[in-house]
N, C-alpha and C positions, 0 to 999 in steps of 0.2 A: 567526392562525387564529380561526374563530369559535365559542366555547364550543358544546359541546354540550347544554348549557341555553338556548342562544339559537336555536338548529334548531328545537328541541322546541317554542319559543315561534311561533317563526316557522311550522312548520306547522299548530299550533291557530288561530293569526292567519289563514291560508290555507282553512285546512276552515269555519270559521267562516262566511268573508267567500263560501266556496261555497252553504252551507247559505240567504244574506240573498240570491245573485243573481238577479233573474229580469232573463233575458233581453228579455223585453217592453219594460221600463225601461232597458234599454243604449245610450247612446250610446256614437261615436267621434267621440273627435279626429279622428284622420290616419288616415283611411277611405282618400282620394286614393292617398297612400303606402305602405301597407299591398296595398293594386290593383297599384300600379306595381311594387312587389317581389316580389309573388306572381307577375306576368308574369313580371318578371326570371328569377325562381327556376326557374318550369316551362320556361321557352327556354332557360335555361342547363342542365336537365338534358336535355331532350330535345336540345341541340348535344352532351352529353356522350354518349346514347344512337347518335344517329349514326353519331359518332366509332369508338365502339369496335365499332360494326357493322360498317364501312367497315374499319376495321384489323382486325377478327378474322376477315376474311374468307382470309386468308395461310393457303396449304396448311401444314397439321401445326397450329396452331393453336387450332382445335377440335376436333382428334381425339386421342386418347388410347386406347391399344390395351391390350385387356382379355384373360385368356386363356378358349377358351370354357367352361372349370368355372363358371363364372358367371354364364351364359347360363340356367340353371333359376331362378335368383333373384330374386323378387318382392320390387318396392318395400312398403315398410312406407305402412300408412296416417296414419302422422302423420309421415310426409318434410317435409310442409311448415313442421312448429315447427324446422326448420332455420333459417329467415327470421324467425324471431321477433323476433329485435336487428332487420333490416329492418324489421321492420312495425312497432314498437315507435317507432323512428325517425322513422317516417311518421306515425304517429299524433300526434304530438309537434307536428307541422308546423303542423296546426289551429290549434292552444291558441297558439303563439309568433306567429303570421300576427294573431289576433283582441287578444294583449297588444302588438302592432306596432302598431295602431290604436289605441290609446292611449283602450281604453273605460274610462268613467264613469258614473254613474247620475244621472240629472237631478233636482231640487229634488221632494220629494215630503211629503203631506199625510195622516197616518192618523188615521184617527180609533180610538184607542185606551180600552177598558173593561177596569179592575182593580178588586179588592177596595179600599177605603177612605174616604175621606174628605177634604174639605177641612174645615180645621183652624185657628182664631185662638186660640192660646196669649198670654192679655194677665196681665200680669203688674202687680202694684199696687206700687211703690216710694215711698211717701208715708211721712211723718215719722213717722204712729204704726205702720210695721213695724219699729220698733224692740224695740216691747214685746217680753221674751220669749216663748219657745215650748220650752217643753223637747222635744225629737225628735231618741233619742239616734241612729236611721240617718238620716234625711232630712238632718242637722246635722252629719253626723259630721267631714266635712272643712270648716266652717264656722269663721270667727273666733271668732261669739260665738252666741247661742242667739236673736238675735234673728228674728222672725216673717219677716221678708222672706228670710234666708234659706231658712228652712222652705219657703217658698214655689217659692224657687228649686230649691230638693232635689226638692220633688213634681212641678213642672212635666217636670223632667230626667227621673223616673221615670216618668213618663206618658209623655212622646216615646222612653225606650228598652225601655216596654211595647210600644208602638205597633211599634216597628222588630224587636221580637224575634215579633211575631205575622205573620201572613197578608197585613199589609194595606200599601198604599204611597199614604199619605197625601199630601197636598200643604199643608204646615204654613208658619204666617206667626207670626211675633213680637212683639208690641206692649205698651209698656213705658209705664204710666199714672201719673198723681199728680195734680196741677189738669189737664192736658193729658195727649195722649193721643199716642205718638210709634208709627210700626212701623218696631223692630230692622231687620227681617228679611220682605220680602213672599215672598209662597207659594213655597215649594220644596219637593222631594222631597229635597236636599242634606241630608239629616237633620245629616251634621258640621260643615255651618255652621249649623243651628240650634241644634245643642248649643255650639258657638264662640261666637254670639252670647249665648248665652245665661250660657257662663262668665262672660263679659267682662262683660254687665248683672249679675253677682252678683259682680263684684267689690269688696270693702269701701269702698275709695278711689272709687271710682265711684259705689259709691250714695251717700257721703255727698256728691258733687258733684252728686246731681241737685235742683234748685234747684227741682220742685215741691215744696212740703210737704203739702197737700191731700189730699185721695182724693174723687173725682168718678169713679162708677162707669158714672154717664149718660154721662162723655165718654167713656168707654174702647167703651163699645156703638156710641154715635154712630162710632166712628174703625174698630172693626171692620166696620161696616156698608157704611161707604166705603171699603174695603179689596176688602171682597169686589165692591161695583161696578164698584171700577176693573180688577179682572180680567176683568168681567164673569161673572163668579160668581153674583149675585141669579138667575137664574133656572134656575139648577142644581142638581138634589137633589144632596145629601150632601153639605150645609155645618153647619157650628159652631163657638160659641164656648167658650173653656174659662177662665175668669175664675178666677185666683189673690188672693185680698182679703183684707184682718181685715176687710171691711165696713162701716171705719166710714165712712157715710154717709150722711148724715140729711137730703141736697140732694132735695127733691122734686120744685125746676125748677131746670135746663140752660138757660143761654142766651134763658130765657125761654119755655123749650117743658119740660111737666109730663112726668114718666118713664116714664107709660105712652105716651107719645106716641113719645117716642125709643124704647125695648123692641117699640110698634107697625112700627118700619121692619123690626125684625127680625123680629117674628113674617109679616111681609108680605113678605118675603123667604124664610121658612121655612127659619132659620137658630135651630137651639134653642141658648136658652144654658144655660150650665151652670156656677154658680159655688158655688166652696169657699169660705167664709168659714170664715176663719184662727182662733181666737182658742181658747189656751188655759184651758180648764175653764172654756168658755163653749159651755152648753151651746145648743140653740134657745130662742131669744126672752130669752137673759139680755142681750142688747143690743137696744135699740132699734130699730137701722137694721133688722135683721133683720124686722121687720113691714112694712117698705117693699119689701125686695128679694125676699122668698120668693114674692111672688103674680106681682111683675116678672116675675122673671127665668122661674115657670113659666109663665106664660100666651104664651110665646114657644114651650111646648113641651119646655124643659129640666127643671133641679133646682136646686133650693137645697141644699145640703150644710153644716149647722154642725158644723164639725169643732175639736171640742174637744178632740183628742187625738191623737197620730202614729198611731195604730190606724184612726182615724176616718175620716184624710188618705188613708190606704191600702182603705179600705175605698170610700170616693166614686172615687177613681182606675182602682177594678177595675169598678164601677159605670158610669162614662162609658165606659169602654174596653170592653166589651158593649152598650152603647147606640148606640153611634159601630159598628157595622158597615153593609156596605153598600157600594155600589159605584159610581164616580166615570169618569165619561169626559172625555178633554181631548182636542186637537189637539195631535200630535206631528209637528213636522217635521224632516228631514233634507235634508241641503244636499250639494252635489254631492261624492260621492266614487268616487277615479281605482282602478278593478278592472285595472291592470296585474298588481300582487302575484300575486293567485291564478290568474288564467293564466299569466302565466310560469313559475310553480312549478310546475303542472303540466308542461307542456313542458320544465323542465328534469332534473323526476324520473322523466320515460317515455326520456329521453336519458342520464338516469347508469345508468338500470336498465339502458339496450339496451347501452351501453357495458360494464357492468361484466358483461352475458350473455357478452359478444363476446369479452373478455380473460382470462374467469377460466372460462368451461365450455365442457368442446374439442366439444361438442356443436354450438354454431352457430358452431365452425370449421369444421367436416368440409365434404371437396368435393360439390357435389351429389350 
């Protein structure tokens, strides 16, 4: 027998799958066959109407003798919900005829506008996020107090900001040190960016990643050709969100100078927005920090030196008010078979006409 929590399931799954159909979009399979049975059906009842015209014609057979005290008696005007189980039956016929044709909805293209943002979460895994960070919540399930995972705490708390508000972001992953790798390209799968993002802060794993460096240039340059290969550069509501201690004192990449690389992103019009890590380091107690605060705003983001777990929390609530705004993509949908919810219905206008017919003597009664 099938649980009574599986029905329940099953007709949400059906009201549902009514609510998305439009007919306009309906193909059949077995249009041909659904024709040929419909014939079937209508000559096999009208052989049955015949039939019993032909035999009911037998004297005594439709007469039935009344006595005349009854003869003053006026039919009621709802005689005809007698036939209800009938017509209940009949209505049925429709829905089981058009799920006999075996419809489906054909490959389809929406163009789709929500609340949010597309989103490059790059994260700095270099030798010196070692240093500590005291940050007794961002830290708390952490091996050791070291910066990177600080890092890894604020990112997680940014993406489950993000997920607990309004908005359905379309976020990517990328994990930096001399080179510049992406985890994770753009999804709205929030629990595999929170997955990927476990697994990049896991202890064993960071000390296996074999950059030592911090090269913030490359992390921009890799996010920039991220967002291209989506084709993202020419779509309002992108950005980056850079996790660092900052140290970074490279003023050429590759042989190309930082404002040059930070130029593809402001040309793209993708702000960045980076936290520099570094406990009870306030602005401009480091160096790098006079390189990257003009960078990273002239793209149209922020600098953030966050000197403290309050600080981290404070820039996070900051980008997360900055970053509103609204994101359109193409969404497709591939062919799916709308048997289910017509047959359902044809078979819940047949249990009802059934269950009129055996359980209320009302549409037993003789005409």
């Amino acid at each position: 027998m099938v649980p009574i929590a599986q029905i329940g399931a099953l007709l949400r799954d059906g009201l549902t799958a009514w609510r998305e159909i439009r007919l306009a979009d309906v193909l059949f399979g077995h249009r041909d066959t659904t024709i040929l049975a419909l014939i079937a059906l209508v000559g096999l009842a009208a052989g049955v109407a015949v039939l019993r015209a032909a035999l009911g014609r037998r004297p005594g057979r439709a007469q039935v003798g009344l006595p005349a005290l009854m003869a003053w008696a006026r039919s009621s005007p709802f005689a005809f919900l007698r036939h209800g189980a009938v017509l209940l039956s009949l209505a049925a016929v429709p829905f089981f005829m058009i799920a006999l044709a075996d419809p489906y909805t054909r490959l389809r293209q929406q163009e789709m506008t929500f609340p949010g943002r597309r989103l490059a979460v790059l994260i700095d895994a270099s030798a010196s996020m070692v240093i500590p960070f005291q940050a007794s919540r961002l830290n708390r399930n952490s091996p050791n107090q070291a910066s990177f995972f600080t890092t890894i705490g604020a990112a997680e708390t940014f993406i489950r900001q993000r997920m607990k508000g309004k908005y359905r972001d379309l976020i990517a992953l990328v994990e930096f040190g001399d080179e510049a790798y992406v985890v994770t390209p753009f999804t709205n799968d929030y629990d595999n960016i929170l997955l990927s993002l476990s697994l990049i802060g896991d202890w064993t794993e960071y000390m296996k990643f074999s950059d030592q460096g911090t090269t913030i240039g490359k992390a921009i340059d890799e996010g920039v050709a991220l967002f291209k290969a989506f084709d993202f550069l020419n779509a309002a509501g992108n950005a980056m969100i850079i996790f660092s201690d900052g140290q970074d004192r490279q003023v050429i990449v590759e042989g190309r100078p930082i404002e040059e690389i930070v130029a593809s992103a402001t040309r793209a019009k993708i702000p960045v927005y980076l936290i520099r890590i570094g406990y009870n380091k306030a602005l401009g107690d480091i160096v790098p920090d006079q390189i990257w605060r003009p960078a990273v705003e002239a793209t149209g983001g922020k600098f953030y030196a966050a000197a403290d777990e309050s600080a981290i929390f404070r820039a996070i609530d900051e980008i997360d008010r900055r970053s509103a705004g609204t994101i359109s993509i193409k969404q497709y949908s591939t062919e799916e078979p709308l048997f289910s919810p017509f047959a359902l219905v044809a078979v819940m206008l047949w249990t009802v006409a059934l269950a009129l017919k055996l359980t209320v003597p009302y549409f037993q009664k003789f005409p």
